[in-house]
C-alpha positions in Angstrom: -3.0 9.6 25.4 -3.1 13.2 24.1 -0.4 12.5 21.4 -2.4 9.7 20.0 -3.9 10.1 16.8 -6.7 7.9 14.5 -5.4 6.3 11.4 -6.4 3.8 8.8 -4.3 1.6 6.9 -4.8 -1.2 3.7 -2.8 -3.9 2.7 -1.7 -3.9 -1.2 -1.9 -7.2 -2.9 -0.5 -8.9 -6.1 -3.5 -10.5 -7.8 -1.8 -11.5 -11.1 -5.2 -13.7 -11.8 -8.4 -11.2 -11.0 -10.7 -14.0 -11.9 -9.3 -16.2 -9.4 -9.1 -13.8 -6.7 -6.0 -14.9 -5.0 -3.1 -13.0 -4.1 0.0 -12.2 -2.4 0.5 -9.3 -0.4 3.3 -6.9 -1.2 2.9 -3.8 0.7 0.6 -1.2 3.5 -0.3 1.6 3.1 -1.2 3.9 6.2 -3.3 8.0 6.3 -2.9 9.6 9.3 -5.2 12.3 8.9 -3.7 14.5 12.2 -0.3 13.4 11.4 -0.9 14.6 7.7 1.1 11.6 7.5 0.3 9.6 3.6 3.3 7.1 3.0 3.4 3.5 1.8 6.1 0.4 1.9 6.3 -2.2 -0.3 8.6 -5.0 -1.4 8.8 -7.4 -4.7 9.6 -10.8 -4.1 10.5 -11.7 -7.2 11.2 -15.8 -6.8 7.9 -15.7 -4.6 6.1 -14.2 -6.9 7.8 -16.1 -10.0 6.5 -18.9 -7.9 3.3 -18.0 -7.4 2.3 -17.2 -10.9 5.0 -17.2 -13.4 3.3 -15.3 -16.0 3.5 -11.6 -14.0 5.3 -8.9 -15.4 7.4 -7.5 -12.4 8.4 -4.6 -14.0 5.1 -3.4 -14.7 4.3 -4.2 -11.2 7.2 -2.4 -9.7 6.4 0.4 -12.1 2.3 0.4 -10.5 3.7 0.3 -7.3 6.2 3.3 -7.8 3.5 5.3 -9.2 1.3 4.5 -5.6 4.7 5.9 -3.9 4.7 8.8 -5.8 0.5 9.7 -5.2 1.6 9.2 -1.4 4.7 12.1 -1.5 2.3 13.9 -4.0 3.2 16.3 -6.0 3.2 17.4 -9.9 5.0 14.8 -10.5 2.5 12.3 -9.7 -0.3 13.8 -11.7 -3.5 15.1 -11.0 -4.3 13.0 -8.1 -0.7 13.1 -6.5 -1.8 17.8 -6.6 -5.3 16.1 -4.3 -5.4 16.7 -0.6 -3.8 14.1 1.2 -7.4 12.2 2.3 -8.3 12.7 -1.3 -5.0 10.5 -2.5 -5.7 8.2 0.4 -9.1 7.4 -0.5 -8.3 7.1 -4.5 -5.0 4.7 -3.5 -7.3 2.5 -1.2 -10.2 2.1 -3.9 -11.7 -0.9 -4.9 -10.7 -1.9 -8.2 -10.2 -5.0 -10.2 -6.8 -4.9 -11.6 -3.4 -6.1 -10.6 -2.8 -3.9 -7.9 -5.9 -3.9 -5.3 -5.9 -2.8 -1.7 -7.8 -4.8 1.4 -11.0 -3.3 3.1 -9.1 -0.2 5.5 -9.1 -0.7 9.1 -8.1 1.7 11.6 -6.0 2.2 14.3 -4.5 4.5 17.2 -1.0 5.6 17.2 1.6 8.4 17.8 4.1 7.5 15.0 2.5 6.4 11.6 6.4 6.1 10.7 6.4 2.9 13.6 3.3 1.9 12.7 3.4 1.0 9.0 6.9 -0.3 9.7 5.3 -2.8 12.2 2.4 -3.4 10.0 4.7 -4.1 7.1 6.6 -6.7 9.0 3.2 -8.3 9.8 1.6 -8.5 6.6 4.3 -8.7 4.1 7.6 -9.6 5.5 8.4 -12.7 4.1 11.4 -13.6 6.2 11.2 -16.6 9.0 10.7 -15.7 12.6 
């Protein structure tokens, strides 16, 4: 029990229509504060989304989303926010907002691998593919 460590993670959803407020959800993101573990996973379903709302740029959304990846590695190259401390980048990723790109409320968990845990939470909450 000694190895395991608190973390919190989010969901990211598409919400191509912010008045509407309905979505799809296209990736997690998971802080392990211990860990010093900030990473995210994501995946564009393009016919899914297509289908969902056919107006939504993808690109744009695929460009948001690499611009999340990049505040998670952090970095220069992500701006002022990706040179924050890691809770810092967590907590500006996670915030509520009312564009595009928004994240669910966080919950937390217990775990010794974030790296296993936000692959099993990713194959939860946004795999798409039959079981």
């Amino acid at each position: 029990m000694q190895d395991k460590v608190t973390y919190e993670f989010a969901i990211i959803r598409l919400i191509p229509k912010v008045e509407r407020e309905e979505f799809i959800n296209v990736g997690v993101l998971l802080f392990s504060k211990r860990k010093s573990y900030l990473g995210m996973r994501y995946h564009i379903d393009r016919e899914r989304i297509k289908a969902f709302c056919s107006s939504v740029d993808i690109e744009l959304v695929e460009s948001y989303l690499k611009a999340w990846n990049a505040v998670c590695r952090g970095g220069k190259e992500a701006g002022r926010i990706g040179e924050m401390e890691l809770p810092l980048r967590f907590r500006w990723l996670a915030a509520n907002r009312s564009t595009i790109l928004q994240c669910s409320p966080t919950h937390p968990g217990i775990c010794q691998e974030p790296e296993k845990i936000i692959s099993e939470l990713y194959d939860f909450y946004v795999c798409t593919k039959a079981k």
